[in-house]
LUMDRENLUM-72284 format. One line per field, with one value per residue: residue in one letter; x, y, z of N, C-alpha, C in turn; residue number from 1. Coordinates in steps of 0.2 Angstrom, whole numbers. Each point is the difference from the previous one (the first is absolute). Last residue first. Layout:
! LUMDRENLUM-72284
type: c(A|...)
nX: c(X|...)
nY: c(Y|...)
nZ: c(Z|...)
caX: c(X|...)
caY: c(Y|...)
caZ: c(Z|...)
cX: c(X|...)
cY: c(Y|...)
cZ: c(Z|...)
seq: c(NUM|...)
END
This chain:
! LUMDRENLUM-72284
type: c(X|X|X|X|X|X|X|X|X|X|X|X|X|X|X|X|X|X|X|X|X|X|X|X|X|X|X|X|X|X|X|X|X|X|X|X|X|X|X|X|X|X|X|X|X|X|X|X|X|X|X|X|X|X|X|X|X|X|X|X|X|X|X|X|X|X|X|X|X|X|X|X|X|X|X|X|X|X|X|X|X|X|X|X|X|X|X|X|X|X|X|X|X|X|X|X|X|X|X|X|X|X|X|X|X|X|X|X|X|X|X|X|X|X|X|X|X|X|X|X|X|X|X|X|X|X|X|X|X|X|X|X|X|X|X|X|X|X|X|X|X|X|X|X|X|X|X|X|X|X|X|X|X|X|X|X|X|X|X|X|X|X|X|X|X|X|X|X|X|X|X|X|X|X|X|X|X|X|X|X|X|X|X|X|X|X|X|X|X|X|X|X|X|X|X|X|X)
nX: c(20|-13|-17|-24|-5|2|-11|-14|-21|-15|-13|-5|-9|3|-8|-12|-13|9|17|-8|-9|16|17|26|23|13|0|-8|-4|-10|-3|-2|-3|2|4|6|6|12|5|6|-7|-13|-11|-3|0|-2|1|3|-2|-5|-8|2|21|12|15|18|24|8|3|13|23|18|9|-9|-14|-26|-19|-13|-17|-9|-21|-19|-9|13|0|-17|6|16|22|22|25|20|23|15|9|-6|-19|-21|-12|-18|-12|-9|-6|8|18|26|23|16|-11|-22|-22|-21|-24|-21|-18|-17|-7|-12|0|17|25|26|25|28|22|1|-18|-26|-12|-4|2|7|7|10|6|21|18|5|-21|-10|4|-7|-22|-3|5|-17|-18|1|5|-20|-13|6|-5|-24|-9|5|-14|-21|2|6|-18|-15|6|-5|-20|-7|7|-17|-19|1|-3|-23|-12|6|-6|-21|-5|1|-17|-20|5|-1|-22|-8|6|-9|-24|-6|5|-17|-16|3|9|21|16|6|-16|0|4|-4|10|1|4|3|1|8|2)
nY: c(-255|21|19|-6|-4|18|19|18|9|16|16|21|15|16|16|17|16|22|0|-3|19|13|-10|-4|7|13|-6|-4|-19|-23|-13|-13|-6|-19|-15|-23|-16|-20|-17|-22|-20|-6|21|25|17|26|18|22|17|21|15|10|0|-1|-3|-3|0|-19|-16|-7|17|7|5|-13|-14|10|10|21|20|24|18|5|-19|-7|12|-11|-15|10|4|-4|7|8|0|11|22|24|13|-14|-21|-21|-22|-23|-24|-25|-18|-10|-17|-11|-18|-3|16|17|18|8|-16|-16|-25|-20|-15|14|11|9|-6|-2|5|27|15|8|1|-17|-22|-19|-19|-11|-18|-9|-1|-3|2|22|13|-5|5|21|3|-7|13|16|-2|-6|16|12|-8|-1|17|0|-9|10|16|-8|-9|15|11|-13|0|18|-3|-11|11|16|-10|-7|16|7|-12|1|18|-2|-11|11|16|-8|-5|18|5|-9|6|20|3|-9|15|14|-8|-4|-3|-3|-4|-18|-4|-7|-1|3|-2|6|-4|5|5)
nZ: c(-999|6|-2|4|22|17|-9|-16|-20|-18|-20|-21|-23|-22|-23|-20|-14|-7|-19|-23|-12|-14|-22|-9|-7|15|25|30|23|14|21|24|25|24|24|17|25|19|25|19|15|17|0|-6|-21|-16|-24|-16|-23|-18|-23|-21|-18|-26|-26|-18|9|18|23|19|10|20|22|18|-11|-11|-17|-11|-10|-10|2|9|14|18|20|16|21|22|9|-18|-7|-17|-18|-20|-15|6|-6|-3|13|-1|12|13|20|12|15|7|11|14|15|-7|2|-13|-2|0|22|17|20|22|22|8|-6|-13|-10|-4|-7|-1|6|7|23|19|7|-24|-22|-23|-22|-13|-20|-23|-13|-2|-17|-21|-4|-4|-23|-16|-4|-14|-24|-15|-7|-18|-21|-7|-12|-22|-17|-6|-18|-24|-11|-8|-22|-15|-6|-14|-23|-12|-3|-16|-23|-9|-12|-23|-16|-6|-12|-21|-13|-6|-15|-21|-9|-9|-23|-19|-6|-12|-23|-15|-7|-18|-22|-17|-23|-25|-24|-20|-26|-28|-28|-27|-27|-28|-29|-26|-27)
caX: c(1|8|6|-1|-1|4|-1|6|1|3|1|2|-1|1|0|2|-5|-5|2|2|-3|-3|-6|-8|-4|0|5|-4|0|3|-4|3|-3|2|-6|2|-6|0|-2|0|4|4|-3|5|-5|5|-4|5|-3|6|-2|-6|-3|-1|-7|-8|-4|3|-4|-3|-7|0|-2|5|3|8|2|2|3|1|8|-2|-5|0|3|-4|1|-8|-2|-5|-4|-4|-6|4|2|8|5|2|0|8|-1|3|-1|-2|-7|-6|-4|1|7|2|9|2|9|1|5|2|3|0|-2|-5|-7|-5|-6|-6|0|2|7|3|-3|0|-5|1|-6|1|-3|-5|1|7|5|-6|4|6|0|0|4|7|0|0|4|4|-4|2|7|1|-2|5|5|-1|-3|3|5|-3|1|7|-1|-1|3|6|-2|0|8|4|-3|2|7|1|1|6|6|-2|-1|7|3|-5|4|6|0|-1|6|7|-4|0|-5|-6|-1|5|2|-5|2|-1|-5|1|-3|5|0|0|2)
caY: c(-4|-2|2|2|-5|-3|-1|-3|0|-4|-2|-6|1|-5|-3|-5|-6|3|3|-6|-4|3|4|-2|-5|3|1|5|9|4|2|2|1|1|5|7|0|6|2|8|0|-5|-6|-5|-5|-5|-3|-9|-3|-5|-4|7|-5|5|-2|1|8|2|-2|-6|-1|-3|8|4|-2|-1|-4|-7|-3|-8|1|5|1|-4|5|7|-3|-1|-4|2|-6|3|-2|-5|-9|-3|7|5|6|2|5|8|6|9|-1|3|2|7|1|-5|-2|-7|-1|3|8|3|10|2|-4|-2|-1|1|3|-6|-7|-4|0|-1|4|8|3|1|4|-2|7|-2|2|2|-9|-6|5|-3|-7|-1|5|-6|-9|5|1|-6|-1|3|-2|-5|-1|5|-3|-5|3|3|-6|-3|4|0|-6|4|3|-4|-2|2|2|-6|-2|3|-1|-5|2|3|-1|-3|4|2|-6|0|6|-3|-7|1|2|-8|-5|3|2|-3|3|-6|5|6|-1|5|-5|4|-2|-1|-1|-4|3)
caZ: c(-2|0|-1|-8|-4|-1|6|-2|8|2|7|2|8|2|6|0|0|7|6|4|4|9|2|1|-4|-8|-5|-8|-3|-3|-6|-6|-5|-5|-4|-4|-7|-5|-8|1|-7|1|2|3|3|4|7|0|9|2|7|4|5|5|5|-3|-2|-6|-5|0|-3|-5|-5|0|5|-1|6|-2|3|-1|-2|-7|-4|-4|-3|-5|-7|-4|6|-1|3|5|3|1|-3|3|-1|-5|3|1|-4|1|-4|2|-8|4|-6|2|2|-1|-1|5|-2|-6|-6|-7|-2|-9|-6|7|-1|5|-1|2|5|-3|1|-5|-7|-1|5|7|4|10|4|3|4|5|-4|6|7|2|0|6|4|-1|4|9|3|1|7|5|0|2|5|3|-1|5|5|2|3|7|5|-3|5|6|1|0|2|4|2|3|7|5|-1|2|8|5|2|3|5|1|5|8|8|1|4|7|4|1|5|7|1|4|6|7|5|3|7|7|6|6|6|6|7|7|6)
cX: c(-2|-1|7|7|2|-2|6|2|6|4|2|0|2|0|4|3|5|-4|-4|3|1|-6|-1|-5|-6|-5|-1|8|1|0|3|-3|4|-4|5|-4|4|-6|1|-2|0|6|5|-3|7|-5|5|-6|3|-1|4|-1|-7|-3|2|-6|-6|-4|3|-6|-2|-6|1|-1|7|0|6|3|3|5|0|7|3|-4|4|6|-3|0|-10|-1|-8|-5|-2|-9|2|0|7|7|6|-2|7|-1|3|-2|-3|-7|-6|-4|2|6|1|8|0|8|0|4|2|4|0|-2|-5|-7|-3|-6|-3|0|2|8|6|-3|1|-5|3|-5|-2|-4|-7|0|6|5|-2|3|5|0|-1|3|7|-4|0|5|5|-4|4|9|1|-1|7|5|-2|-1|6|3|-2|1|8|0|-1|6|7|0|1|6|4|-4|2|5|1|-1|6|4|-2|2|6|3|-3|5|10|0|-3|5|6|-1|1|-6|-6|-1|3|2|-4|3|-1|-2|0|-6|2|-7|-1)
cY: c(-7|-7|-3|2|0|-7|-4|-3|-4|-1|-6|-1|-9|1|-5|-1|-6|-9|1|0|-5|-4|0|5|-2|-4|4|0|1|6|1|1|4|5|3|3|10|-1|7|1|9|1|-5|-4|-3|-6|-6|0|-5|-2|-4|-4|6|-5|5|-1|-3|10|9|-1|-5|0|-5|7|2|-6|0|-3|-5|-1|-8|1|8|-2|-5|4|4|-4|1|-2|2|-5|3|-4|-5|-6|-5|6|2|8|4|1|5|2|6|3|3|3|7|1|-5|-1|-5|0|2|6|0|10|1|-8|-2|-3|-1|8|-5|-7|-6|2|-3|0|10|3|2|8|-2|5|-3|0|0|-6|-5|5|-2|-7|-1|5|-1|-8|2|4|-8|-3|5|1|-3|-2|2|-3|-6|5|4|-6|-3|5|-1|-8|4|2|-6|-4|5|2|-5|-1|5|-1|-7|2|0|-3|-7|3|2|-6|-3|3|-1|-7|1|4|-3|-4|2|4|-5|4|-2|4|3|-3|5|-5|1|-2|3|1|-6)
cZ: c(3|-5|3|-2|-8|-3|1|10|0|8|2|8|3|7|1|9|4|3|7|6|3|4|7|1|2|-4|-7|-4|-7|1|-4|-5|-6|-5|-4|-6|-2|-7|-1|-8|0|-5|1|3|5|3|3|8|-1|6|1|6|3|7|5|4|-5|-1|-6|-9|-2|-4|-5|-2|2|5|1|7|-2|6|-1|-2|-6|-7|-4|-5|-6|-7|1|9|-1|3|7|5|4|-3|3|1|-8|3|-2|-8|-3|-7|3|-8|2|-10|-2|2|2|-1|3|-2|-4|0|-9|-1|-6|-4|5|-1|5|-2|1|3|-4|2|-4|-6|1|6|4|1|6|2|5|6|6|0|3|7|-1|3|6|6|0|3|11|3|1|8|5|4|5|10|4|5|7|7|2|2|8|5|0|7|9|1|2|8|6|3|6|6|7|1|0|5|4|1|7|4|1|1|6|6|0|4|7|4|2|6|8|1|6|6|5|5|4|6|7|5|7|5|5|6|5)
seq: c(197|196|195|194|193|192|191|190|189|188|187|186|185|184|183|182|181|180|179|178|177|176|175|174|173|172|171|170|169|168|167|166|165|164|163|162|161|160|159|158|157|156|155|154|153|152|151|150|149|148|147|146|145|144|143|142|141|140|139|138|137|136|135|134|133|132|131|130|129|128|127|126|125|124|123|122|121|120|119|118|117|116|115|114|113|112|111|110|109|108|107|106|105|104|103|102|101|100|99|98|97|96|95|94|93|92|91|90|89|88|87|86|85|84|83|82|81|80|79|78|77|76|75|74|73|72|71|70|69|68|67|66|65|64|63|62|61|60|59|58|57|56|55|54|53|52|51|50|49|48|47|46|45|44|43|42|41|40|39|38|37|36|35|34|33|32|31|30|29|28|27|26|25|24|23|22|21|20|19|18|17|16|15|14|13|12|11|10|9|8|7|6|5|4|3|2|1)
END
């Protein structure tokens, strides 16, 4: 008779212990992962929000700044009129006319698709504004203007300063916080040094 020999294997299961360390670094992995991909997804979110920002506050510059380019701010000694602007030493609007381009707050009016001049800027705070000129829309539907002031300076050198507060409005995609957290409050002063060749 033969021999047999039974070689023993060893048991290929795991033990309790090794399924729970292997699940917990696993579990500790992939939050990290999605820590990261959330986290980098929501600064993607905040560049684009910014970026939006930015490229509406550049257009309504560029804009008044090539109307000024054209033309000379002339001051006058009445109320705002095409042409020229009224001014003492210092006067704050909420519209400026440049000849016959006229800048102005408004809001759309819903049942006629068409604009309504804001003449409180509080109803900016609860409807979307946007900046026109003319009836043209200066700044895009993804933002909302919540302030607008063309300050007049007539000093030696005549200036325009322009208060600017733009906020996002609530896309599908973005978080409602970023929306709440996000802003651009600009100011700038455009004078005939600044704007002739």
């Amino acid at each position: 008779m033969k021999n047999s020999i039974k070689l023993s294997t060893p048991n290929s299961w795991f033990t309790l212990v090794e399924i729970i360390v292997a699940v917990t670094i696993f579990s500790i992995i992939m939050v990290s992962v999605i820590f990261i991909f959330v986290n980098s997804t929501q600064l993607s979110m905040k560049i684009d929000i910014n970026r939006v920002l930015q490229e509406n506050s550049k257009n309504i510059i560029e804009t008044i700044s090539e109307d000024l380019r054209i033309v000379d701010l002339k001051i006058c000694s009445a109320w705002i009129t095409k042409g020229c602007i009224w001014s003492e030493l210092i006067s704050i609007w909420s519209e400026l006319w440049i000849w016959d381009n006229h800048y102005y707050l408004a809001k759309k009016n819903a049942s006629l698709d068409s604009f309504i001049k804001v003449d409180d800027v509080n109803d900016c705070k609860i409807q979307q504004c946007f900046i026109l000129k003319n009836l043209e829309m200066l700044s895009n539907s993804f933002v909302t203007i919540q302030n607008l002031e063309f300050s007049i300076f007539k000093d030696h050198i005549p200036k325009v300063q322009i208060n600017l507060l733009i906020k996002p409005i609530w896309w599908k995609w973005i978080n409602s916080n970023l929306i709440k957290n996000t802003e651009l409050n600009l100011q700038t002063t455009l004078g005939e040094q600044y704007i002739k060749n």
